[in-house]
C-alpha positions in Angstrom: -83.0 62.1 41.9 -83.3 63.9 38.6 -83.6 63.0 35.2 -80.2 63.7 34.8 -78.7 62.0 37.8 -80.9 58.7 36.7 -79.8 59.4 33.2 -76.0 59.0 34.2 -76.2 56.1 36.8 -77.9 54.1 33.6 -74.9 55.1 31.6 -72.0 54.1 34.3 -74.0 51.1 34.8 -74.2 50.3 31.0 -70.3 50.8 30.7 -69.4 49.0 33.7 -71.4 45.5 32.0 -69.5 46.5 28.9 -66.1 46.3 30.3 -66.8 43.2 31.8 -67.9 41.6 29.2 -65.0 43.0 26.7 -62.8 41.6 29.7 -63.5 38.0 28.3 -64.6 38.8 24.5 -61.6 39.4 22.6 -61.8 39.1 18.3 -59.0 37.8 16.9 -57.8 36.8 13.5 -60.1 34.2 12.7 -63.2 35.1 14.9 -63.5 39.0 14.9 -65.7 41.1 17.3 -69.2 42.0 16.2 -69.6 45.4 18.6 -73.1 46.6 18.8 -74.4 50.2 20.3 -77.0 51.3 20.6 -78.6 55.2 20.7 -82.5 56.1 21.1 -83.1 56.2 17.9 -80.4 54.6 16.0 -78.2 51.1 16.4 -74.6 50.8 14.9 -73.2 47.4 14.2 -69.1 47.4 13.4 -66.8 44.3 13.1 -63.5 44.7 14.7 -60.4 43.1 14.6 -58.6 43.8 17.8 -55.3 41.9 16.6 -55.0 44.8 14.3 -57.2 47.2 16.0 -58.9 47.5 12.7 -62.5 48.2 11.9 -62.8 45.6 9.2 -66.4 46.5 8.0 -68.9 48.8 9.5 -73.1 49.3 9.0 -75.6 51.4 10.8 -79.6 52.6 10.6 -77.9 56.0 9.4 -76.9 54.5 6.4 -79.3 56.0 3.1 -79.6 52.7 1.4 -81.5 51.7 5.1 -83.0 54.9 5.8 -84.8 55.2 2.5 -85.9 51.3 3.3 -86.8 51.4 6.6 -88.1 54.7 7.2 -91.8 53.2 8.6 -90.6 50.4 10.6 -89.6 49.7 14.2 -86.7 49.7 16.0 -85.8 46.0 16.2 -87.0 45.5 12.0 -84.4 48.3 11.4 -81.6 46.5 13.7 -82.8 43.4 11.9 -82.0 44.9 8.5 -78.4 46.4 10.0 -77.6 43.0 11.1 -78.1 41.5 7.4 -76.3 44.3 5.4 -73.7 43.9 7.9 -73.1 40.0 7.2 -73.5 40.8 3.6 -70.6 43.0 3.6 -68.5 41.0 6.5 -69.2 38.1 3.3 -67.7 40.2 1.1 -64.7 41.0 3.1 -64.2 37.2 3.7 -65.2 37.4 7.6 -67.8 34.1 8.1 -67.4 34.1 11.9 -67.9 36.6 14.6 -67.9 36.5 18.6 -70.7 38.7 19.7 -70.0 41.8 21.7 -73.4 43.1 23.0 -71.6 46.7 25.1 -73.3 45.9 27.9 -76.8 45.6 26.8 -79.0 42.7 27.6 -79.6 40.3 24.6 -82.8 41.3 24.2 -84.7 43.6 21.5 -82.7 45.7 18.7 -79.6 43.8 20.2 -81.3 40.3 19.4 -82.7 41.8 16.0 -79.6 42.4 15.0 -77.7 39.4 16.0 -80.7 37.5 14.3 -80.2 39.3 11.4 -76.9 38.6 10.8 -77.0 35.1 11.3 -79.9 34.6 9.0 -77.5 36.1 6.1 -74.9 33.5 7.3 -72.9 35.2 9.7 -71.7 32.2 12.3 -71.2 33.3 16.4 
C-alpha cells in the first residue's frame, strides 16, 4: 500500500467518524455548533448555527494577530490560543454555549487544546 493509498483510507476513515457524529450533533438556536478541523500545520475553529446555516463567528492559527503571537510554539499552545480568541469573539456575538463538534477526530491533542481553550475564556459545552 502506498503513501497515497494510506493517505486516503485515513481520510475516508476521518469523514466516515465525522458523519456519525454530526448524525447526533446538531447546533441550534441556543446551543450552536463549535466545528473544529484540523490540517498539518494549521487548526480552524468556526461556530455554526445550523438553524440558519450561518457561520456566526469564525477563528483560525492563520489569523496575523495569532501568527505574529504564536509563531514559536506548538501545535496544541497554538490551538489553545484559537480556542480563547474564538470564545472571546463568540462573547462578543452573545454565543455563551456551544455543543462540541470534533469532525471526526479523537478528543485528544490540538482538538483538546482547543476545546480547553475555549472553556477557560468561558465558553460553556
Amino acid at each position: 500500500m502506498s503513501v497515497v493509498e494510506r493517505s486516503q483510507l485515513r481520510r475516508r476513515a476521518r469523514l466516515r467518524r465525522h458523519r456519525r457524529v454530526r448524525r447526533k450533533v446538531v447546533g441550534l438556536n441556543g446551543r450552536p455548533r463549535l466545528s473544529v478541523f484540523r490540517s498539518a500545520r494549521h487548526i480552524y475553529a468556526q461556530i455554526i448555527d445550523d438553524v440558519r446555516g450561518r457561520t456566526l463567528v469564525a477563528a483560525s492559527t492563520l489569523e496575523p494577530e495569532l501568527r505574529q503571537r504564536a509563531g514559536g510554539l506548538k501545535g496544541a499552545e497554538q490551538a489553545h490560543r484559537v480556542g480563547q480568541l474564538l470564545a472571546q469573539r463568540a462573547s462578543a456575538a452573545g454565543v455563551q454555549q456551544v455543543v462540541l463538534d470534533r469532525g471526526g477526530y479523537l478528543y485528544h491533542g490540538r482538538v483538546r487544546a482547543l476545546a480547553e481553550g475555549a472553556r477557560q475564556a468561558g465558553l460553556r459545552f
